[in-house]
N, CA, C and O of each residue as an XYZ file, in Angstrom:
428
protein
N      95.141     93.156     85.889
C      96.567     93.418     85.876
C      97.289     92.075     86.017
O      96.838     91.210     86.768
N      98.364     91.901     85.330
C      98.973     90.631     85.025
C     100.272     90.722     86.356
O     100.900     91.721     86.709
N     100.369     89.255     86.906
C     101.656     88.945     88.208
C     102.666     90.314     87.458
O     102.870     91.440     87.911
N     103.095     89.760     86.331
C     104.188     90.566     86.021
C     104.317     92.450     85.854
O     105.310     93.074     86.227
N     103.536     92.856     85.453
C     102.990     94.126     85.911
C     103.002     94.797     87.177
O     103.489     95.883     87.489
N     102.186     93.692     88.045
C     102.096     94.430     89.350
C     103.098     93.860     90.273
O     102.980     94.174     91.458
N     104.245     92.930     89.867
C     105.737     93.050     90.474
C     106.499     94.118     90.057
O     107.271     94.632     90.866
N     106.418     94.527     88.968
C     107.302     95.371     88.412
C     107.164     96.714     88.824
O     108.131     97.458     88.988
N     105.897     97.069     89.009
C     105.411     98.603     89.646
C     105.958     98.223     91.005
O     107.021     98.754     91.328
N     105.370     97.359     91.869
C     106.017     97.489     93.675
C     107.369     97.439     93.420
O     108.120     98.148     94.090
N     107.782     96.747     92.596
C     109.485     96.665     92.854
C     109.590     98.022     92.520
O     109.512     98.570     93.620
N     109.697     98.747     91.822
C     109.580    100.289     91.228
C     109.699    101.002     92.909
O     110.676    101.391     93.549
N     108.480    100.961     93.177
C     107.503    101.557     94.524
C     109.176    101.046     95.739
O     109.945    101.904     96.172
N     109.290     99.913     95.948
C     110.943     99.621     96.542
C     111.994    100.699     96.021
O     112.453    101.450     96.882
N     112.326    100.822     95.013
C     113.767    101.387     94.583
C     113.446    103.001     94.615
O     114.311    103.835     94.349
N     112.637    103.201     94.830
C     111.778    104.988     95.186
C     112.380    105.358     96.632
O     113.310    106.044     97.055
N     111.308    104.500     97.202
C     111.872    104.471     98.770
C     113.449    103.946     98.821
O     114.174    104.638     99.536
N     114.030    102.898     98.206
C     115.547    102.590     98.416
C     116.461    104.312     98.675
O     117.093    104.665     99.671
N     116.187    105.162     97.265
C     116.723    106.124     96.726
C     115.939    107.665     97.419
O     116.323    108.751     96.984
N     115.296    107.627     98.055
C     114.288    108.731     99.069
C     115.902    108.949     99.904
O     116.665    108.031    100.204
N     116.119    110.400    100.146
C     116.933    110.593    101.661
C     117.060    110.127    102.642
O     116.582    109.001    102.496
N     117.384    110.217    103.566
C     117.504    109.876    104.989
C     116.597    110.602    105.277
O     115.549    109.958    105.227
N     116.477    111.361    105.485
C     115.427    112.228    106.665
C     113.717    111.656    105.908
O     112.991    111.091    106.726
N     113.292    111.766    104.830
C     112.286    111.489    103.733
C     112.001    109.902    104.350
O     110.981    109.688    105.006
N     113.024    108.794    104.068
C     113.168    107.300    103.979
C     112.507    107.156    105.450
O     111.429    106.564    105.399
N     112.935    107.596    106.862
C     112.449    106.925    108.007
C     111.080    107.154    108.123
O     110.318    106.224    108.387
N     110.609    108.517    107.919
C     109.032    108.460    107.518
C     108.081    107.156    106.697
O     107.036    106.552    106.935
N     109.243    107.151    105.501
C     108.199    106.569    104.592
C     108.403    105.079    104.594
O     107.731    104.269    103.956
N     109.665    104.754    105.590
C     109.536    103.366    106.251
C     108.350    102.968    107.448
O     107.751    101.895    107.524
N     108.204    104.109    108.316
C     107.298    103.743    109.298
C     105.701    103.961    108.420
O     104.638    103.690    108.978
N     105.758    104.361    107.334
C     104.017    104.381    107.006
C     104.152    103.067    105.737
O     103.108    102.593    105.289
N     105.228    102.666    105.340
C     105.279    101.247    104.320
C     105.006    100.286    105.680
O     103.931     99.685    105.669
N     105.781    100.109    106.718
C     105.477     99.416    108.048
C     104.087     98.823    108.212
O     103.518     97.735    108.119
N     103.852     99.995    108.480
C     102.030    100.047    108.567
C     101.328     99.530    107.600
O     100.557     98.730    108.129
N     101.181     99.546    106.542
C     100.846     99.558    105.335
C     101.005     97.903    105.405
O      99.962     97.251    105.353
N     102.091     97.301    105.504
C     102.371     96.040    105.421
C     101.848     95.212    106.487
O     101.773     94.014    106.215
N     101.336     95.707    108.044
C     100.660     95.212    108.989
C      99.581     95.075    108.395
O      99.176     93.913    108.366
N      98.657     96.184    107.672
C      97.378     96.412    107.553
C      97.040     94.929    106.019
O      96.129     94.102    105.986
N      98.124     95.136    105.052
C      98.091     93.832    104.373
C      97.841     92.586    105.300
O      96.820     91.937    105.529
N      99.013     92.492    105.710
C      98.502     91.079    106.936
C      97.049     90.934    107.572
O      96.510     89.841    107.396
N      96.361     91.881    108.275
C      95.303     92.287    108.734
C      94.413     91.844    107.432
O      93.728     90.859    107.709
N      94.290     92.164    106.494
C      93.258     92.118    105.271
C      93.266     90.988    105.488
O      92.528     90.533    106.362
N      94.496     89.810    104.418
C      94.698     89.037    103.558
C      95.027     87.569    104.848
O      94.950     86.372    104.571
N      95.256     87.953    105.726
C      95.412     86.532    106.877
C      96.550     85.925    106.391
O      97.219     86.604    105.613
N      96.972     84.705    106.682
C      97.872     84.178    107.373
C      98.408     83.928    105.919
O      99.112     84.692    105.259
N      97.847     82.499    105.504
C      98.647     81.956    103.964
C      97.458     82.803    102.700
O      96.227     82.798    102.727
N      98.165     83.307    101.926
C      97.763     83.879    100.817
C      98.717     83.732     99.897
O      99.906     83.555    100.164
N      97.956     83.837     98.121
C      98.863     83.601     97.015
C      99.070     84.897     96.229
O      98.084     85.631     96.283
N      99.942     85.300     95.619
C     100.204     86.008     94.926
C      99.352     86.850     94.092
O      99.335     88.078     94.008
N      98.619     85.939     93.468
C      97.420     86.232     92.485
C      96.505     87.185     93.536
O      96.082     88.252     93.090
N      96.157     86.754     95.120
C      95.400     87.352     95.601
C      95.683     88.664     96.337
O      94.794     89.433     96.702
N      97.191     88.883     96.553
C      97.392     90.427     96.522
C      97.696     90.829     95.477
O      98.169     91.954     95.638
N      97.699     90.486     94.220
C      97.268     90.971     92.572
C      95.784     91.585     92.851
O      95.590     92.777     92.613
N      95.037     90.996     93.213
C      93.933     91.302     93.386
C      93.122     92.315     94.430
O      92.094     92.984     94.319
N      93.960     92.130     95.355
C      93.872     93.039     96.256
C      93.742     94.800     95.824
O      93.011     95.772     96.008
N      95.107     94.361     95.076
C      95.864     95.717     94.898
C      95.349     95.984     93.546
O      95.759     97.090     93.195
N      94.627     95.438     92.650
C      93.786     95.538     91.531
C      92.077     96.229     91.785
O      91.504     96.856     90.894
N      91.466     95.962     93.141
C      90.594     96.695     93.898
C      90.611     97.884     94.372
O      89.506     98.347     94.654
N      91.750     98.697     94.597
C      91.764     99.904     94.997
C      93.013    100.205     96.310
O      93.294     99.518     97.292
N      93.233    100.719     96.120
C      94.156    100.906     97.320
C      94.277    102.240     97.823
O      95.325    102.711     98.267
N      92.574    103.170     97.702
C      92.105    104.030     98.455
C      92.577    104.204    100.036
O      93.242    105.138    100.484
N      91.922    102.752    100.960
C      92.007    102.141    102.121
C      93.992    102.766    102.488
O      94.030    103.586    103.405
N      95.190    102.475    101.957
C      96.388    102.852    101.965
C      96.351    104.287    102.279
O      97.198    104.597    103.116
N      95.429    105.504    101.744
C      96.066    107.130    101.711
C      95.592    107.084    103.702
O      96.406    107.379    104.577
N      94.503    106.759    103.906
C      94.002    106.866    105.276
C      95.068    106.354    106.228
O      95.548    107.020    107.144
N      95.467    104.805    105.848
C      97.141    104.488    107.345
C      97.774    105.576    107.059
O      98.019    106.112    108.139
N      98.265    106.341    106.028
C      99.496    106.417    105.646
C      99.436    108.134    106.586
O     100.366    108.684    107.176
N      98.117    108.576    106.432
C      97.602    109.860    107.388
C      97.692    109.786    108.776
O      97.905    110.677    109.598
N      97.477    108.467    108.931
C      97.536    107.868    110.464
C      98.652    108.015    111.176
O      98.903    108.508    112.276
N      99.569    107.249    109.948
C     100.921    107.774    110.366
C     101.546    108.731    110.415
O     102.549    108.897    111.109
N     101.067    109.469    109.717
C     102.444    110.974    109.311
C     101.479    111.867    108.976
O     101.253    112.076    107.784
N     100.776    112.518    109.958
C      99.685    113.460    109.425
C      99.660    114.612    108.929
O      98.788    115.241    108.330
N     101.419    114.996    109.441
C     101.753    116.400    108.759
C     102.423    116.379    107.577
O     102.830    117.512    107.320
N     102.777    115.404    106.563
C     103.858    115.478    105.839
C     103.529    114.501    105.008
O     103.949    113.351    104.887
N     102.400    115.355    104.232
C     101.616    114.531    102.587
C     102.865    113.629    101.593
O     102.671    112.541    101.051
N     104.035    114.369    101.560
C     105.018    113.311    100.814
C     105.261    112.134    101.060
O     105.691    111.293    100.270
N     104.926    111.965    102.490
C     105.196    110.447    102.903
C     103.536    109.559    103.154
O     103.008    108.939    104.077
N     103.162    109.958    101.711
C     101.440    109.566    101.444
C     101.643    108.838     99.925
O     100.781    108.164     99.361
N     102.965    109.135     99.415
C     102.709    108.810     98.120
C     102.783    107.375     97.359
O     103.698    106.825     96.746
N     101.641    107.052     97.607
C     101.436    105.309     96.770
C     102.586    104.976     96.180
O     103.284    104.051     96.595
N     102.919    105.786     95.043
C     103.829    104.921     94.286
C     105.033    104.695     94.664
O     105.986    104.481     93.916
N     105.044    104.738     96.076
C     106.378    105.232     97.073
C     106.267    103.985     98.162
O     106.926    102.955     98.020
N     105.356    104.202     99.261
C     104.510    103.429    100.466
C     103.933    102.334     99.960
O     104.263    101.180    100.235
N     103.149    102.633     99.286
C     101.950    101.337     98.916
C     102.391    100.844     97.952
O     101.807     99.783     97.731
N     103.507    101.172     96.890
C     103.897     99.719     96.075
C     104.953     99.257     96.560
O     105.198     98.090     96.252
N     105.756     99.840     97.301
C     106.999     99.084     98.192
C     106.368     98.244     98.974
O     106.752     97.087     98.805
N     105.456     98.388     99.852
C     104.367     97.383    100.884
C     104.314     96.350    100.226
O     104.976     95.346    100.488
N     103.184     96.506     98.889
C     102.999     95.122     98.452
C     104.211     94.559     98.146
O     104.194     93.375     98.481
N     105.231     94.876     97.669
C     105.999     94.054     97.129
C     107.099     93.943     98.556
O     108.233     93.479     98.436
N     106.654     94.350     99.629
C     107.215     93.186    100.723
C     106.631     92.383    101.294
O     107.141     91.565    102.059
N     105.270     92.492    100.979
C     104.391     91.483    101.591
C     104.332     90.256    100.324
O     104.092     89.099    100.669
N     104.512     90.507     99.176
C     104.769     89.684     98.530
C     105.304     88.393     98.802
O     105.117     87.232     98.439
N     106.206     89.173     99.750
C     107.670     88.267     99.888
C     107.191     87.106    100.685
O     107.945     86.144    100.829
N     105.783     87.110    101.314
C     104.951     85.904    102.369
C     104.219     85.418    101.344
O     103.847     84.332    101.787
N     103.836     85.514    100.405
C     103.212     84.670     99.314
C     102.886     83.407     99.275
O     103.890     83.011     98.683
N     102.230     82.416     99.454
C     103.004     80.838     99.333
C     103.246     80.725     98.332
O     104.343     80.183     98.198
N     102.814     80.944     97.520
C     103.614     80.739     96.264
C     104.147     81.566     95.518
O     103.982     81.742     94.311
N     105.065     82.301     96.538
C     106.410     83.235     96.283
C     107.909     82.591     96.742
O     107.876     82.125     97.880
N     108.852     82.515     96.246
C     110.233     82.118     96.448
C     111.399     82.132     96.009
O     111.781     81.437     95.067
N     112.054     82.884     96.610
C     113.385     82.917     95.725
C     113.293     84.183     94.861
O     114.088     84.162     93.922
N     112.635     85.120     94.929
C     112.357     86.327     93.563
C     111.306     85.871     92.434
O     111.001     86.366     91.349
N     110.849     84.659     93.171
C     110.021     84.858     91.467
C     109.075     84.067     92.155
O     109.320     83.604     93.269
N     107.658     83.823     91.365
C     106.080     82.972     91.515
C     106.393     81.606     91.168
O     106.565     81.269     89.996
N     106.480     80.745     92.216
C     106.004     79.487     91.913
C     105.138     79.078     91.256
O     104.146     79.017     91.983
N     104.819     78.622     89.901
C     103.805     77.776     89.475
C     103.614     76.350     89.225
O     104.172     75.545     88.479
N     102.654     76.276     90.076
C     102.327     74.436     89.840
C     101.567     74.134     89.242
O     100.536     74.806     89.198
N     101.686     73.182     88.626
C     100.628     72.395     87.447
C      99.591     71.136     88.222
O      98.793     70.490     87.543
């Protein structure tokens, strides 16, 4: 999956959750929360872009289990393309070579 692809789906996965209700949104903020600890937890301190491309190109099975952790009664606030692409694309935002909205590339 190409940088540009898998920005475009999390940003997607953001404007889901942006546009979710109030009552829906605080759920599916506290299991994106999580979701975004558990990134940190994986991927450590400095990481690049390419490598939560990759991450998130491996499976993101590991995501339905926090997301149960969190909210065990209320499967809607389980839904990847909701939680887990809003996550990555806030963890994005720690990238080192993320800035400003877009991928730094150096030559």
């Amino acid at each position: 999956m190409s940088f540009e692809t898998a920005i475009y789906q999390w940003q997607q996965g953001e404007r889901r959750l942006q546009a979710a209700t109030p009552e829906r949104a605080r759920l599916q903020e506290r299991v994106t929360g999580a979701l975004v600890s558990e990134l940190r937890r994986r991927l450590g301190g400095r990481f690049t872009s390419a490598e939560l491309v990759e991450l998130y190109e491996r499976g993101t099975d590991w995501c339905l289990q926090v997301a149960m952790n969190v909210a065990p009664d209320a499967p809607w606030a389980w839904e990847a393309g909701v939680v887990v692409d809003a996550a990555f694309a806030r963890y994005l935002r720690e990238a080192a070579d993320y800035a400003g909205g877009r991928r730094e590339i150096r030559a």
